[in-house]
Each structure stands twice: as C-alpha cells, then as structure tokens.
ROKE-611143 format. One record per residue (C-alpha): chain; residue in three letters; x, y, z. Coordinates in pm, 1 decimal. Example, Ala and Ser with C-alpha at 12.3 -4.5 7.8 and 13.67 -1.06 7.14 Angstrom:
BEGIN
+------+------+----------+----------+----------+
| unit | code |        X |        Y |        Z |
+------+------+----------+----------+----------+
|    A |  ALA |   1230.0 |   -450.0 |    780.0 |
|    A |  SER |   1367.0 |   -106.0 |    714.0 |
+------+------+----------+----------+----------+
end
This chain:
BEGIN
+------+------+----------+----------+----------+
| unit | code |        X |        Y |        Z |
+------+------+----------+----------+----------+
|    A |  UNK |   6057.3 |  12342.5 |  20794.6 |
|    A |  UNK |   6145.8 |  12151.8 |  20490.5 |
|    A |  UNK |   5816.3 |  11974.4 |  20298.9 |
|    A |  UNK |   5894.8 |  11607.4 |  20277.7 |
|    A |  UNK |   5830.9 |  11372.6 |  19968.7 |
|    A |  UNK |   5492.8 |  11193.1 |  20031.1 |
|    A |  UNK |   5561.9 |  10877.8 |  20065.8 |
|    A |  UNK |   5424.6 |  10731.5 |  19746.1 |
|    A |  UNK |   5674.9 |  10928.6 |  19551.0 |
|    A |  UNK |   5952.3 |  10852.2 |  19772.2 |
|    A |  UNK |   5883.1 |  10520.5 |  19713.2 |
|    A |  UNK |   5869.6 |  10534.5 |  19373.0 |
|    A |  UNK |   6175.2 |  10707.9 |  19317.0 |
|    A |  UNK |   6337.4 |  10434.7 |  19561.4 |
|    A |  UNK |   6219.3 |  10127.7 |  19316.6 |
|    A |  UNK |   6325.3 |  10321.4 |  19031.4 |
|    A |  UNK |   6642.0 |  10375.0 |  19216.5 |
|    A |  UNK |   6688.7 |  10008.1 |  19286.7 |
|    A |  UNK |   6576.9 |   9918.4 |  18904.6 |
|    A |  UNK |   6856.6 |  10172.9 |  18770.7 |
|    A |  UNK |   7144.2 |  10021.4 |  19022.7 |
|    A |  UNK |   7043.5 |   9668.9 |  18922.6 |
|    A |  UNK |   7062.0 |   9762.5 |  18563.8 |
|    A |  UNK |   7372.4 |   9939.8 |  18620.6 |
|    A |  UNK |   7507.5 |   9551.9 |  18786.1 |
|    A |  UNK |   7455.8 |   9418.8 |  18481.4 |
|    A |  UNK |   7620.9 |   9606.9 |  18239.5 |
|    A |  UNK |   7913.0 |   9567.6 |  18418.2 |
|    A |  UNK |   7990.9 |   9241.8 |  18290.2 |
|    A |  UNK |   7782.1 |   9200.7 |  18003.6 |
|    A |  UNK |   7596.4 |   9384.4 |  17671.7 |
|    A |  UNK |   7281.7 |   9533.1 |  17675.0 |
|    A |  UNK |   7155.2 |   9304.8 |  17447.4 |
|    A |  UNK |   7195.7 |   9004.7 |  17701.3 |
|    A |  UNK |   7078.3 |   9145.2 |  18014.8 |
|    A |  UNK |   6664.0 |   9038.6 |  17999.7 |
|    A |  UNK |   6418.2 |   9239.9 |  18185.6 |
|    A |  UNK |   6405.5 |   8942.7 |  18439.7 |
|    A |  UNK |   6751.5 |   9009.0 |  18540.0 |
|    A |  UNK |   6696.5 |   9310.4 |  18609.0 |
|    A |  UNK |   6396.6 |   9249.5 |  18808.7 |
|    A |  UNK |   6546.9 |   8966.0 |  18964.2 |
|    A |  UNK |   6881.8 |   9135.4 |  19094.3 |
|    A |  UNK |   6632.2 |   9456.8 |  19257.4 |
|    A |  UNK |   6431.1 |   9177.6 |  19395.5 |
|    A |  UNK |   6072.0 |   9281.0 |  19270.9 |
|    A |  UNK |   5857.5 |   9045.6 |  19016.6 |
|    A |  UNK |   5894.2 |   9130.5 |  18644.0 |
|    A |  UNK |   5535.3 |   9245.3 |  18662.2 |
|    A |  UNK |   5649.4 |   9542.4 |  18900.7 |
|    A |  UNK |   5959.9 |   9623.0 |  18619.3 |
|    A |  UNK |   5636.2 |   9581.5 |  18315.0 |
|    A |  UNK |   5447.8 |   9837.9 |  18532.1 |
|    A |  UNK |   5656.7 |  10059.8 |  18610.1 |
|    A |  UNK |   5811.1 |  10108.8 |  18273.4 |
|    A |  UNK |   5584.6 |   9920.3 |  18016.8 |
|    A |  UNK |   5866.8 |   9729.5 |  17814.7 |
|    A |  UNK |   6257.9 |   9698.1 |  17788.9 |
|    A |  UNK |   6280.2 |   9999.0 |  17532.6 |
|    A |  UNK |   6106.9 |  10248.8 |  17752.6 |
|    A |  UNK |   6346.2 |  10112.7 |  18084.3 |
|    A |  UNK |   6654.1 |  10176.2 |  17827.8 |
|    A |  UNK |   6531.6 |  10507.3 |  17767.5 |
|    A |  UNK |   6497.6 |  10640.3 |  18128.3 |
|    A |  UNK |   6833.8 |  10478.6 |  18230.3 |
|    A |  UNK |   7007.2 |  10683.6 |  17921.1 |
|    A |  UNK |   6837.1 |  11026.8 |  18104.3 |
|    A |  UNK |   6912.3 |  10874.4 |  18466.7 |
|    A |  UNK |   7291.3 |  10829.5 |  18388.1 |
|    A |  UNK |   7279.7 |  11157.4 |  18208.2 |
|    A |  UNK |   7136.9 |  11340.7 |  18514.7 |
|    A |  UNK |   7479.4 |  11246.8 |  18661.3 |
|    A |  UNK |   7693.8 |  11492.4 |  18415.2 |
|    A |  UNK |   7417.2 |  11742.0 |  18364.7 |
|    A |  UNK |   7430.5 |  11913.2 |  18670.7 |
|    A |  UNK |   7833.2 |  11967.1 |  18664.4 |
|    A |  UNK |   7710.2 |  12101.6 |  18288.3 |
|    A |  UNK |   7496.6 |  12327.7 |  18455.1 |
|    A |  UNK |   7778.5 |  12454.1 |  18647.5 |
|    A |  UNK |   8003.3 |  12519.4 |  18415.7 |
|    A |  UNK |   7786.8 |  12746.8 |  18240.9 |
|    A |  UNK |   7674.6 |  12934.8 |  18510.7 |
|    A |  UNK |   8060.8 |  12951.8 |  18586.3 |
|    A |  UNK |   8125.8 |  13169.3 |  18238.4 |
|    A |  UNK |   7802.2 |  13411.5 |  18259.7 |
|    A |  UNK |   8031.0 |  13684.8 |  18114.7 |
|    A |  UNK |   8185.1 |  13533.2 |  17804.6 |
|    A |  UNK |   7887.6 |  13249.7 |  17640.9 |
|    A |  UNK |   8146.4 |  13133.2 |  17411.1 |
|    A |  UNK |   8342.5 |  13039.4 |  17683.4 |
|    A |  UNK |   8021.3 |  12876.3 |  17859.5 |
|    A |  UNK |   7978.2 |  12668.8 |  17588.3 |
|    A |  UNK |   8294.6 |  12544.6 |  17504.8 |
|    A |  UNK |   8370.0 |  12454.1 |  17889.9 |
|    A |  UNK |   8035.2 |  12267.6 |  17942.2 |
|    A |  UNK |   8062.1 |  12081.0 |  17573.9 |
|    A |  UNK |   8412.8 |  11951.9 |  17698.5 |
|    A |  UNK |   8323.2 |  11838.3 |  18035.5 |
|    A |  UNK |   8027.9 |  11694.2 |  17897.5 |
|    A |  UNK |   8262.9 |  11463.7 |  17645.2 |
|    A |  UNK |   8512.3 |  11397.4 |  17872.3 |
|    A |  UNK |   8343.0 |  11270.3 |  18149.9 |
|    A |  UNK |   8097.9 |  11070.6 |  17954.4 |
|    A |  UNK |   8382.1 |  10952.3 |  17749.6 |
|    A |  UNK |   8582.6 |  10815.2 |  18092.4 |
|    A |  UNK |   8269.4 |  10649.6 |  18197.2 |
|    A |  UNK |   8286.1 |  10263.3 |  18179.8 |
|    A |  UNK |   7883.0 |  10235.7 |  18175.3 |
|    A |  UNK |   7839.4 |  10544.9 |  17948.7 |
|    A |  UNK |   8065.2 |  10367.3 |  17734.5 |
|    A |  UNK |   7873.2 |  10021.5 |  17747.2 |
|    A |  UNK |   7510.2 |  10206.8 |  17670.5 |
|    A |  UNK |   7671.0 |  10375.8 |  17348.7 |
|    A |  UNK |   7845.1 |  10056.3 |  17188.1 |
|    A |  UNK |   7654.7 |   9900.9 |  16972.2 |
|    A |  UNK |   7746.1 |   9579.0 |  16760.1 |
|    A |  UNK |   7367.6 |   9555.7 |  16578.5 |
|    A |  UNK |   7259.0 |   9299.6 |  16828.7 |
|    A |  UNK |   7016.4 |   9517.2 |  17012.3 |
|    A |  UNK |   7224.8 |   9729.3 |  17219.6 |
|    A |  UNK |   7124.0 |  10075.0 |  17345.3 |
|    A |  UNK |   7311.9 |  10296.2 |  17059.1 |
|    A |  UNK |   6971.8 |  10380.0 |  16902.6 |
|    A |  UNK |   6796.2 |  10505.8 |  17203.0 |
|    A |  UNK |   7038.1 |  10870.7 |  17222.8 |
|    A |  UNK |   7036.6 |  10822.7 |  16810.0 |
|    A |  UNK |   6740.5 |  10690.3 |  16535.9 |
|    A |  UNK |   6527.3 |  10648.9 |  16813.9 |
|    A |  UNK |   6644.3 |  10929.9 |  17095.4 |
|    A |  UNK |   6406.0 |  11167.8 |  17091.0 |
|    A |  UNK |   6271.9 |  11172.5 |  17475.7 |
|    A |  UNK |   6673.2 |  11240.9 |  17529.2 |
|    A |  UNK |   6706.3 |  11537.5 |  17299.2 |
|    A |  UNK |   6394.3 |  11626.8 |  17418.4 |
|    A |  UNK |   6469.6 |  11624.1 |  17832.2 |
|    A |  UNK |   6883.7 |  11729.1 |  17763.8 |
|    A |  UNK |   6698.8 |  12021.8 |  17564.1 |
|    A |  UNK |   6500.3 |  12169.1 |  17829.9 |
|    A |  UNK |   6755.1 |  12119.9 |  18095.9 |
|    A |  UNK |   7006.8 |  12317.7 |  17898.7 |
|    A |  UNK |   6736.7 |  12525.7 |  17803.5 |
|    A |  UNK |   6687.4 |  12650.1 |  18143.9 |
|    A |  UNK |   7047.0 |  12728.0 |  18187.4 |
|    A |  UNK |   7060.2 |  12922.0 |  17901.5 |
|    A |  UNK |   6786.5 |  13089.8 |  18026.1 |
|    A |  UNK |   6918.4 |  13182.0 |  18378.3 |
|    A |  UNK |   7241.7 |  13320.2 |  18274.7 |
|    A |  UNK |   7131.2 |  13509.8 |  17963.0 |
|    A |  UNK |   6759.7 |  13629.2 |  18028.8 |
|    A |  UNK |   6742.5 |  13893.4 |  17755.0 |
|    A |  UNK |   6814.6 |  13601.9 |  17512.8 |
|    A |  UNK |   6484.8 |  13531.7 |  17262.5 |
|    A |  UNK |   6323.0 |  13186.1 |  17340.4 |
|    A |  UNK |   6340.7 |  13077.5 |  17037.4 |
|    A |  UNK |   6710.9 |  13117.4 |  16978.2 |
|    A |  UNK |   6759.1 |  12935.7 |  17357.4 |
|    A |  UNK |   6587.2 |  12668.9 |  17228.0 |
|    A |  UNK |   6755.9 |  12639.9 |  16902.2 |
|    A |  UNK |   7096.3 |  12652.0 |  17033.2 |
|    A |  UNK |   7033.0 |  12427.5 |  17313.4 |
|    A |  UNK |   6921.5 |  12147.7 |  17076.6 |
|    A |  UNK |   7167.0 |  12194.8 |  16826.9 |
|    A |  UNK |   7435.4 |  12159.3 |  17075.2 |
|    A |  UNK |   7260.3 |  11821.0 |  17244.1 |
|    A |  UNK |   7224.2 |  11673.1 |  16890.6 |
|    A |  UNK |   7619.7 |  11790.4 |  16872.7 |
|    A |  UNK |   7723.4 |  11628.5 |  17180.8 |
|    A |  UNK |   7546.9 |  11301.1 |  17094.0 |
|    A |  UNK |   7728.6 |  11275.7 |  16830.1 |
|    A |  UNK |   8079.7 |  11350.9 |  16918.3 |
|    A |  UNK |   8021.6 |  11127.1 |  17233.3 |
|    A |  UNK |   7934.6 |  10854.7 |  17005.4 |
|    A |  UNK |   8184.0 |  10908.5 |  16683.4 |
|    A |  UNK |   8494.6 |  11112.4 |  16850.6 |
|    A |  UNK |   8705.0 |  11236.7 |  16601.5 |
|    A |  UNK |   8951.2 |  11452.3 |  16878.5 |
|    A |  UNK |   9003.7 |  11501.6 |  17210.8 |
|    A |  UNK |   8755.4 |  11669.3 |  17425.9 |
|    A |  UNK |   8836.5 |  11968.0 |  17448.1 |
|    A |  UNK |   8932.5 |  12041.3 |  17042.8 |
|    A |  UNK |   8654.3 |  11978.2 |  16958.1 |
|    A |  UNK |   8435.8 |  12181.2 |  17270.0 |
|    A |  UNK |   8716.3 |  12451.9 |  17103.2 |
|    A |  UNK |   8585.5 |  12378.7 |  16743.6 |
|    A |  UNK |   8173.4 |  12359.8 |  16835.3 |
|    A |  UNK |   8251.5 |  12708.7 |  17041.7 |
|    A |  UNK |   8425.1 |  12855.4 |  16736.6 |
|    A |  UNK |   8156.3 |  12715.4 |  16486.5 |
|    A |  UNK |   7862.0 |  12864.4 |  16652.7 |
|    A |  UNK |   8014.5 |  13151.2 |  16793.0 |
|    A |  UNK |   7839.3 |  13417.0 |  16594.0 |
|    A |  UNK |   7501.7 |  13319.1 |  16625.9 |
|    A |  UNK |   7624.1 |  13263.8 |  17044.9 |
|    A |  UNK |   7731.2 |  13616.5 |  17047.9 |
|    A |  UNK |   7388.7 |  13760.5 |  16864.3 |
|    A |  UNK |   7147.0 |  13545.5 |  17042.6 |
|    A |  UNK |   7307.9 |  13602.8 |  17409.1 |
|    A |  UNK |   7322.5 |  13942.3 |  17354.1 |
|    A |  UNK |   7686.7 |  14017.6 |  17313.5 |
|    A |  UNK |   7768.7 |  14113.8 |  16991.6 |
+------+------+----------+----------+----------+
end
C-alpha cells in the first residue's frame, strides 16, 4: 500500500500550489513588475502574512515560481535523454532543443524572461539566478548520472551546468531556431561529451 503525504506537507504543497496558479493569473494580463504580493495573496485567498511566511519577500516567491514553471519542461528533458542512452551527443542535442522550444512557445515563460528594467523577473534565471542553476544542475545531474554511470562526477557536474548556463541564455537571447542551435551546442561540446560519457 502506497505511503500517503502527511497532511502538513500536502497542505503545504496545496497553498504553494494555489500561490503559483494565482501568480500564474496575473501574468496573464500584466508585467511582473505590476503584480504586488497582495495580488497575489488576494486572488489565492490567504492574507499577505501567509504569502510573507511562506516565502519571506517577492524576490524569493519569483524565484520558486521560475523552478515551479521549469519543473513543467524538465521532466520531458529527462525523457529525452534517457530516450538517446546510446549516442550522448544525440541526448544532448534532443533535450537542449525541446528545452528551447517549448519554453520559447510558452506565453508565461515568455512573460517571466522579458524584462524592460522596471523590475521584471529577467534577473532571477540571470545576475541573480543562482538557486536556478543550482536546482536545473542537479536535476540534469541525475540524468546524466542514470544513463551514463561510469561517467566521473565531476565531469557530470561540469557538463550539466555548462549546458543550464547555455540554455538560459539561448532561451533569453535566441539567435536561431531551436533546434540549430541544440545542433550547434551538441557539436560544440561534443568531444568533451564523448570523453566524459565514456564513448570515445
């Protein structure tokens, strides 16, 4: 028999649910930069208090909604590199392109990475996106890890972050379409794929 969530948890993960989708309301129609922490509070119908608690102030809330809406595309990322076990190169270039091209068709994805210097949420997966490198890293990390055990740590981790930081950066300055430039990354780091996944 399955364990269930104790309830405090469950609960917890439902108000941060509710926080997230209320969040998500807003930027629908408007920036980042005019949607207040009592809006947000307001349209999940808990106090502002429960929002400060819960998340301490509007940077840290902006932060975990960048990792919650990247939770949606980082499982299908997952997938597609567990779909390419026997050729990395290919792993990487099919998860770096579905990656930028379902980010890039996201209307809300799009919203959290414009930024017009009026506080929107640009610098939380840039100058100030470290808890985002940091999560995406181990995530991909651990995928990395799965398909290619005999691969050194250190090298996992290393091409793991370079190829979050590499992401972030197409997905917020694209220069071509997604999959040229999944083609170029692939191509770019493909020796140091082959020797640290063990098949060169």
């Amino acid at each position: 028999m399955a364990s269930r969530t104790p309830y405090p948890e469950a609960a917890r993960n439902l108000l941060r649910q509710t926080l997230f989708d209320a969040a998500r309301h807003h930027l629908e129609t408007r920036p980042w930069a005019e949607v207040t922490m009592g809006d947000i509070a307001a349209t999940a119908g808990v106090s502002r208090q429960t929002l400060y608690k819960e998340f301490g102030n509007k940077s840290e809330f902006a932060v975990a909604l960048t990792i919650h809406e990247g939770e949606r595309f980082l499982g299908a990322v997952e997938d597609a590199v567990r779909a390419h076990t026997e050729d990395p190169r290919a792993a990487i270039r099919a998860a770096l392109e579905l990656f930028l091209r379902t980010a890039g068709e996201d209307p809300l994805i799009r919203t959290l990475l414009s930024d017009d210097g009026q506080g929107g949420m640009l610098p939380f997966v840039t100058t100030q996106g470290m808890p985002v490198v940091l999560w995406a890293t181990t995530r991909l990390s651990g995928v990395i890890e799965e398909g290619w055990p005999q691969a050194a740590p250190s090298d996992v981790k290393l091409l793991a972050e370079a190829l979050v930081r590499l992401a972030i950066s197409y997905i917020t300055n694209p220069s071509e379409t997604p999959d040229s430039t999944a083609a170029s990354v692939a191509d770019l780091l493909g020796p140091f794929i082959d020797r640290a996944l063990g098949t060169a």
